[in-house]
C-alpha positions in Angstrom: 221.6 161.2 171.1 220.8 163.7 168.3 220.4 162.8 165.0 223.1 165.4 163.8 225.2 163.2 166.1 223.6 160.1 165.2 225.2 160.9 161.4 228.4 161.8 162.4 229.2 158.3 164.3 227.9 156.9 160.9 229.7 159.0 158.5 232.8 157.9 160.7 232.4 154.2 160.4 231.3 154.9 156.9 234.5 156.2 156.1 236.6 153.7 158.7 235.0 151.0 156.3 236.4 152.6 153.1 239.9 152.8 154.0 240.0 149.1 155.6 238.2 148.2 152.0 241.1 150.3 150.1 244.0 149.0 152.1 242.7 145.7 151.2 242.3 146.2 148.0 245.6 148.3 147.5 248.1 146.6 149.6 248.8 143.6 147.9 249.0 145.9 144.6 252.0 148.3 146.5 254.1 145.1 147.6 253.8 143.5 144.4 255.1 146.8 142.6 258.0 146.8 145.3 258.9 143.4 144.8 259.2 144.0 141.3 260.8 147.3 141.7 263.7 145.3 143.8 263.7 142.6 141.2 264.3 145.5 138.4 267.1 147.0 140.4 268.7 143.7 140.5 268.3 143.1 137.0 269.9 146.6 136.0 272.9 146.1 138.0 275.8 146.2 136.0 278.7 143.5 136.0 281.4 143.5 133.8 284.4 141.1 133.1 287.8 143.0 131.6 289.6 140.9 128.7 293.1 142.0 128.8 295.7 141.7 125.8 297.3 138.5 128.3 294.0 136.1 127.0 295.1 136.8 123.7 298.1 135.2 121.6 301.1 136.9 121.2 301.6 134.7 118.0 298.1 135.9 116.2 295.2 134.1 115.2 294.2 132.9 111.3 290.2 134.5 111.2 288.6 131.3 112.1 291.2 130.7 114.9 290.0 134.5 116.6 286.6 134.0 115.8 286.5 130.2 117.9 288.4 131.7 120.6 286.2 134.7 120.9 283.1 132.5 120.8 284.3 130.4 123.5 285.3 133.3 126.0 282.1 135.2 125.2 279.9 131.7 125.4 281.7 131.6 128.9 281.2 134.9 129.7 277.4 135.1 129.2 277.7 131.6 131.4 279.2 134.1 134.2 275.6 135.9 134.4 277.7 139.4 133.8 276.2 142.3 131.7 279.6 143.7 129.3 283.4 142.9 128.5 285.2 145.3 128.5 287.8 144.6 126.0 291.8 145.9 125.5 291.7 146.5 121.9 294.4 149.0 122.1 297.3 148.0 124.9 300.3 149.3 123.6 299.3 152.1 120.8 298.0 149.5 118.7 295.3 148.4 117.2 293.2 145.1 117.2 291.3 147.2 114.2 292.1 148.7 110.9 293.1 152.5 112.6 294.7 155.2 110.4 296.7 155.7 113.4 297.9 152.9 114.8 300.0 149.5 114.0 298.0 146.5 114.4 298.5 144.5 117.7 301.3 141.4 117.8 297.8 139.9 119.9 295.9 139.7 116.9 298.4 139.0 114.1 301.5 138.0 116.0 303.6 140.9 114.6 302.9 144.3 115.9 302.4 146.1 112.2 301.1 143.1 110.5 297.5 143.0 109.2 295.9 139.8 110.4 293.9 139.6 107.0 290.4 140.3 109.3 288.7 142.9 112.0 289.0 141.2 115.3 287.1 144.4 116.7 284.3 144.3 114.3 283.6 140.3 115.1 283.9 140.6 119.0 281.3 143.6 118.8 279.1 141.8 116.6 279.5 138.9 118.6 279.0 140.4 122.5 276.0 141.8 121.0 274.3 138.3 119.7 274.7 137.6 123.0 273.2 140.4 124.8 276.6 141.8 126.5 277.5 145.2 125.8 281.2 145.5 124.3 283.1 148.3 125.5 286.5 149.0 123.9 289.2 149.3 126.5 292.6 151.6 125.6 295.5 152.5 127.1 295.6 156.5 126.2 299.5 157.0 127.0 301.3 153.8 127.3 303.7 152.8 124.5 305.9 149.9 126.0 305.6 147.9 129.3 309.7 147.2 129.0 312.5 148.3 126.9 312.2 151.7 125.0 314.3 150.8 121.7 311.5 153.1 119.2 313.2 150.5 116.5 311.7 147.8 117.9 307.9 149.6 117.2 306.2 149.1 114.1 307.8 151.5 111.5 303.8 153.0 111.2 303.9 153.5 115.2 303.3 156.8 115.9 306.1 156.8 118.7 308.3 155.5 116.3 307.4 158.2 113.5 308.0 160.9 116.2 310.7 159.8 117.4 312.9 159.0 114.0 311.4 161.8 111.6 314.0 164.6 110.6 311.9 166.8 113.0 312.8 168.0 116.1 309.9 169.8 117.1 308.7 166.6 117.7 311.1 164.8 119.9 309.7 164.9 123.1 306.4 163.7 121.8 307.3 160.4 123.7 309.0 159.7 127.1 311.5 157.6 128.1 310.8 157.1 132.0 311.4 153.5 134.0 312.4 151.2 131.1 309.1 152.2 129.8 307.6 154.4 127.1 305.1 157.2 127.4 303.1 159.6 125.4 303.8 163.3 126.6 300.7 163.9 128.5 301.4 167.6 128.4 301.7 168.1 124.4 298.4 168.8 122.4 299.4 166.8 119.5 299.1 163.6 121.6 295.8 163.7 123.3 294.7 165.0 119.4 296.5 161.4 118.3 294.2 159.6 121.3 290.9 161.2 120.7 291.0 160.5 117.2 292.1 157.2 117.7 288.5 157.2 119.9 286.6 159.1 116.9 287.6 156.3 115.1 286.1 153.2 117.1 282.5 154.8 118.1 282.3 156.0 114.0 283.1 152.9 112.8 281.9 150.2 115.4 278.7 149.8 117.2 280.8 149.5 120.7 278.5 150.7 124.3 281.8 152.4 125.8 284.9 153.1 125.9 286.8 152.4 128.9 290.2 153.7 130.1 292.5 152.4 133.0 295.1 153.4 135.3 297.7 154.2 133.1 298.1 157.9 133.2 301.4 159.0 134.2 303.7 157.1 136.2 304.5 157.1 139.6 308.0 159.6 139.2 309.2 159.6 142.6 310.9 162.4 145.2 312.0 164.3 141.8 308.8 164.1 140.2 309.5 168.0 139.7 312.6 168.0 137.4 311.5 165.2 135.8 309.5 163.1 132.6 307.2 166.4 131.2 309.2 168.4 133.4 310.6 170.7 130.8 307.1 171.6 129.2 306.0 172.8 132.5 308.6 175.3 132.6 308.2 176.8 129.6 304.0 177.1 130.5 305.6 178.9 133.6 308.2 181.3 131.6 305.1 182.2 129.3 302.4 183.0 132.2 305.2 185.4 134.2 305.7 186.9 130.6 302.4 187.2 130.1 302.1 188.7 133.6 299.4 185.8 134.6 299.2 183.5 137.2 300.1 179.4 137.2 299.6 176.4 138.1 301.9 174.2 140.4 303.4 171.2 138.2 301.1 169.2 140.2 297.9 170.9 139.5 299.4 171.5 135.9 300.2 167.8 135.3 296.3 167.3 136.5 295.0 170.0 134.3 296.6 168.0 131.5 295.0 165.0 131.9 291.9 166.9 132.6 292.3 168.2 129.0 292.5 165.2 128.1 289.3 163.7 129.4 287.0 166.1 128.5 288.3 166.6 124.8 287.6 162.4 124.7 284.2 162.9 126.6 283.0 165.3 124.0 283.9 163.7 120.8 282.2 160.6 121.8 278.9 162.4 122.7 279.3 164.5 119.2 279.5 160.7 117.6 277.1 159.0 119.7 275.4 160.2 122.9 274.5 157.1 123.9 278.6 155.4 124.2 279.7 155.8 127.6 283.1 157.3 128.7 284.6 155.6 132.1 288.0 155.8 134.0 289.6 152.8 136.2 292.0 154.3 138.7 293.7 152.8 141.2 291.3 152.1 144.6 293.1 153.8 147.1 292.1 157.4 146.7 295.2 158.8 148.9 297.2 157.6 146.3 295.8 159.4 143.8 296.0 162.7 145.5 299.8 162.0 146.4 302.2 164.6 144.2 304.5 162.6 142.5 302.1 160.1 140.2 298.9 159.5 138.2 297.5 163.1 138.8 294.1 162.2 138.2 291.8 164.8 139.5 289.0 162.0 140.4 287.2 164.3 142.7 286.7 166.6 139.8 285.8 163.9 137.0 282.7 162.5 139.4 281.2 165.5 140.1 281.7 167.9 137.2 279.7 167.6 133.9 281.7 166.2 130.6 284.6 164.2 132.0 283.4 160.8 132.3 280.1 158.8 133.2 281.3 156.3 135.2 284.2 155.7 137.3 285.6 152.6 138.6 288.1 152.3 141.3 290.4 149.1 141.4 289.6 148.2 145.0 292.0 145.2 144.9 292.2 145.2 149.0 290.6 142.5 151.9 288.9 144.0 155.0 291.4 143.5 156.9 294.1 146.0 156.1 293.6 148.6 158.7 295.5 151.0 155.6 293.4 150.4 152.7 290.5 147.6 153.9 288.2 147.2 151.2 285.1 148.8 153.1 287.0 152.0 153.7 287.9 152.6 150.4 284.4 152.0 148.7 282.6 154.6 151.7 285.5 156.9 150.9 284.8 156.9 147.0 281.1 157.2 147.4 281.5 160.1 150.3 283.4 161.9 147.3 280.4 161.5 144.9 277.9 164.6 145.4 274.2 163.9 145.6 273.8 166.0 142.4 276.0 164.0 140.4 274.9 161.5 137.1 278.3 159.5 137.9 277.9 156.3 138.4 280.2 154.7 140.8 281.4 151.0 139.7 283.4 148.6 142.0 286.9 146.5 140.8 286.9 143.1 142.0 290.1 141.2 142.4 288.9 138.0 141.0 292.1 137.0 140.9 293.0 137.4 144.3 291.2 134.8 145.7 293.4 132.0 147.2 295.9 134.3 146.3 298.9 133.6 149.5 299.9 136.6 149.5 296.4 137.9 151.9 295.3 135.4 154.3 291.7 136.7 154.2 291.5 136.0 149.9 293.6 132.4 150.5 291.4 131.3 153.4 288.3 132.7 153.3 286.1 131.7 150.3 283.4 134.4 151.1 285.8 136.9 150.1 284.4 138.1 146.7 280.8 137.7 148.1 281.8 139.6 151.2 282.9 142.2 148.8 279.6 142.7 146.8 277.6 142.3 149.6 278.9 145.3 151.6 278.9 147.4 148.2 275.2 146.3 147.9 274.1 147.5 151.3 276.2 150.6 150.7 273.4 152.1 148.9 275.8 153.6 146.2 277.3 151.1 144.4 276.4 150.6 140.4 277.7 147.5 139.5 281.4 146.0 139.7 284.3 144.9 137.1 285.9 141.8 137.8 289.9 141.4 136.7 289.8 139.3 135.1 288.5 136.3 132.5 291.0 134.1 133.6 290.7 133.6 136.7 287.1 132.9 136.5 288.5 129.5 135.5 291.9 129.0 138.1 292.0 126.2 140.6 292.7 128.4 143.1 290.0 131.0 142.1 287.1 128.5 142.4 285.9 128.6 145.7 285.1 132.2 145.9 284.0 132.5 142.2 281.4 129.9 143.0 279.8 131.2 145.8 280.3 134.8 143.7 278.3 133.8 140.8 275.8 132.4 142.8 275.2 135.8 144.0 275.7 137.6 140.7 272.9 135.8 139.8 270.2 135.8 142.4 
């Protein structure tokens, strides 16, 4: 054997010998960093419980009342293992704050109009925080009544109310009557300028981490959703673009561009206040429905892959596996096939908490998994960001217990 061969064999096992020695050295290193790199991911995960208006009192609260009932739901909350509560501090176009543009909230004071004497708003934010949960402020942009649609029953400082009983007319159709119900005019500039300062004023004045809005855009209007509610406006946008010689939009795609407006007017003025306060939407889970012609028109597609809607999204995904129509599995791969690769969305998951050993599905009364099941699935998805669970209350329902257990168990490993 030559020597020139002689030093090639040993340059070989040289080198052999000092990837074995790195590998050694190295490997442990790389799956340490990747068990803590899983352990981080789990850590950020988001949770989040909602707080509706329902787990406050109608009849109001003294200051020390609020502030014990606020320490006991968030003492339970940070119990849960969760991240944020996501509160409804404006339900009805009022206020559980001092706003220059709303009444105060019957669910603070016990009379919608009535100063409760304290801020509930500023406590519960100073309060999550102590605790280490985020607070984000949850609002209802266009809803002015759940039933009845006397304006004299409203506050006289209610904006609806003002609108609707001034000496103007210009102003009338400000508010909606549709379905025993009350709405802001989705289509008029003067009330999304009404909801984005009502907006400006919270991430001004309160150190919240978000503000959250839900499903309540416009309602579901039925097979004459084209004569009908906001109807009238779209007409005259119609006369004036054939005047005008221009093309128009459809009163769908006009009812969505509204909304749109909406959004992004909202998006902005909270990143012109504070960058770092999120903007979210919670439609309803079933994206079909969504799309249909006649209700919400909410152009999700849009929001979750086009800069300065929103930064999160969170579908209401309220559905067991085992409708064939709308099973739970289904509808999370179809939000997160919407969601291009390119996007800084992040895609959270609604949770029907209080579903479970609800009779009305067989899979959430007998099968105690089904909350766990949920997560799980949304966890091996790949895309999910965290979840929302509706709601507080059922954290704490007999019939809730078995599959909350077995949840928080895994909301905490």
């Amino acid at each position: 054997m030559t020597i020139k061969k002689k030093r090639k064999i040993q340059w070989i096992c040289f080198s052999l010998a000092i990837i074995l020695l790195w590998n050694s050295l190295v490997s442990p290193v790389i799956s340490v960093q990747a068990k803590e790199s899983e352990q981080v991911q789990t850590e950020q995960e988001f949770h989040a419980v909602w707080i509706t208006y329902l787990e406050f009192s109608s009849k109001g609260y003294t200051k020390k009342a609020f502030q014990s009932h606020i320490n006991t739901m968030f003492d339970r909350v940070k119990k849960l293992g969760v991240n944020a509560v996501i509160v409804q501090v404006r339900p009805f176009s009022d206020a559980f704050y001092p706003s220059k543009y709303f009444p105060w909230s019957k669910y603070v004071s016990g009379e919608q109009g009535k100063d409760p004497g304290f801020d509930p708003l500023a406590y519960m934010v100073e309060a999550a925080h102590k605790r280490g949960l985020e607070f984000h402020a949850w609002l209802n942009p266009y809803r002015v009544t759940s039933s009845g649609t006397d304006v004299t029953a409203l506050a006289k400082n209610h904006p609806a109310r003002k609108w609707l009983t001034d000496s103007k007319t210009s102003n009338d159709r400000y508010v909606l009557s549709y379905g025993d119900k009350l709405y802001y005019n989705p289509s008029i500039t003067a009330v999304r300028t009404l909801i984005v300062n009502g907006v400006k004023e919270i991430v001004e004045n309160y150190d919240v981490d978000g503000i959250h809005f839900d499903d309540y855009f416009y309602p579901t209007l039925g097979t004459n959703y084209a004569s009908i509610f906001d109807a009238k406006e779209y007409e005259a946008y119609k006369a004036k673009k054939i005047e005008e010689g221009k093309g128009y939009y459809g009163i769908v795609n006009w009812r969505r561009a509204q909304v749109n407006y909406l959004l992004q007017r909202v998006y902005k003025a909270i990143k012109e206040i504070d960058p770092d306060v999120v903007f979210g939407v919670s439609p309803e889970g079933y994206m079909p429905n969504l799309l249909k012609k006649d209700r919400h028109y909410t152009d999700v597609v849009k929001w979750m892959n086009t800069e300065g809607y929103i930064d999160y999204i969170c579908p209401q995904i309220y559905f067991s596996f085992l409708d064939e129509k709308v099973a739970f599995d289904l509808c999370v791969d179809e939000w997160l096939s919407k969601r291009e690769d390119s996007s800084k969305v992040k895609i959270y998951i609604g949770i029907p908490v209080y579903k479970a050993g609800s009779k009305d599905d067989i899979q959430f009364e007998k099968n105690s998994n089904i909350l766990t099941d949920m997560i799980k699935y949304c966890r091996n998805s790949g895309g999910v960001d965290g979840y929302f669970y509706y709601r507080y209350e059922f954290f704490y329902t007999k019939a809730t217990q078995p599959a909350v257990k077995k949840l928080l168990k895994l909301i905490k490993k």
